[in-house]
C-alpha positions in Angstrom: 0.0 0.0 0.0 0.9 3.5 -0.6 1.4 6.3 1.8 1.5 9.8 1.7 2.3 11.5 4.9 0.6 15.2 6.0 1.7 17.0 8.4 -1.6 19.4 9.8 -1.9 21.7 12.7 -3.4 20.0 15.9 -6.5 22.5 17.4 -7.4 23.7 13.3 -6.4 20.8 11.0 -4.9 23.5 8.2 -1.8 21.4 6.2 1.4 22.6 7.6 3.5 20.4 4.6 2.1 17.3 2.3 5.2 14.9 1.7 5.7 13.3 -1.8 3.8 9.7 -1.9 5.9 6.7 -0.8 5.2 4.2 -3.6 4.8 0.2 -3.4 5.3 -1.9 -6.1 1.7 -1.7 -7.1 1.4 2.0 -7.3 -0.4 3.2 -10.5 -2.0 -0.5 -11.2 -6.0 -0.3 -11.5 -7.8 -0.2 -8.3 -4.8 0.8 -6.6 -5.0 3.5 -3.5 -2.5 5.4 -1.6 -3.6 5.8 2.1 -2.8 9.2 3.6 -1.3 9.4 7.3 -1.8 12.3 9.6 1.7 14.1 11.8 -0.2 16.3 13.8 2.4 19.4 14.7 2.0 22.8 16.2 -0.8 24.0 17.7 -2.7 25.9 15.1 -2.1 28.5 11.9 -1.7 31.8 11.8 -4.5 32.1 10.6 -6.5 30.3 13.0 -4.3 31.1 16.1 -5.6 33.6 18.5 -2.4 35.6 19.0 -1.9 36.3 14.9 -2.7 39.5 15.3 0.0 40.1 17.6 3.3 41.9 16.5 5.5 39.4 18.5 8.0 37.5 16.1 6.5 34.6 18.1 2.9 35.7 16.7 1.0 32.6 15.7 3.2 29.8 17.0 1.4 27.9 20.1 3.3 25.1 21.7 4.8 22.6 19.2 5.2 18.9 18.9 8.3 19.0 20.8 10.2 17.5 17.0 12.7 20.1 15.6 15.7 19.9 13.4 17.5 21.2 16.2 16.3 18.3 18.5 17.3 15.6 15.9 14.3 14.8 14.7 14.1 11.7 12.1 12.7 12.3 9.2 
């Protein structure tokens, strides 16, 4: 089966970043699917975030998953 990972805000759902789908060896073949797996990261969007209208360079950014580059996260 075929995956493709997204990774969405947790409170608002918006897509943070859709990865490229991982194929099988049946990928394309009729009748085929690729599943979709949710990463839930952040807290919510600008957009939806309560503090966006703030002027903080923080503005928007709630409480993450804890998983940074800087953490060594494995992706």
């Amino acid at each position: 089966m075929c995956y493709k990972v997204v990774e969405r805000y947790s409170v608002c759902k918006c897509v943070y970043f859709q990865h490229s789908i991982d194929p099988c060896s049946a990928y394309g073949q009729r009748g085929h699917s690729v599943q979709e797996k949710t990463v839930l990261v952040g807290y919510a969007c600008s957009r939806h975030s309560a503090r966006g209208a703030s002027s903080s360079p923080t503005a928007g950014r709630g409480p993450d998953s804890g998983y940074s580059s800087s953490k060594g996260s494995y992706r």
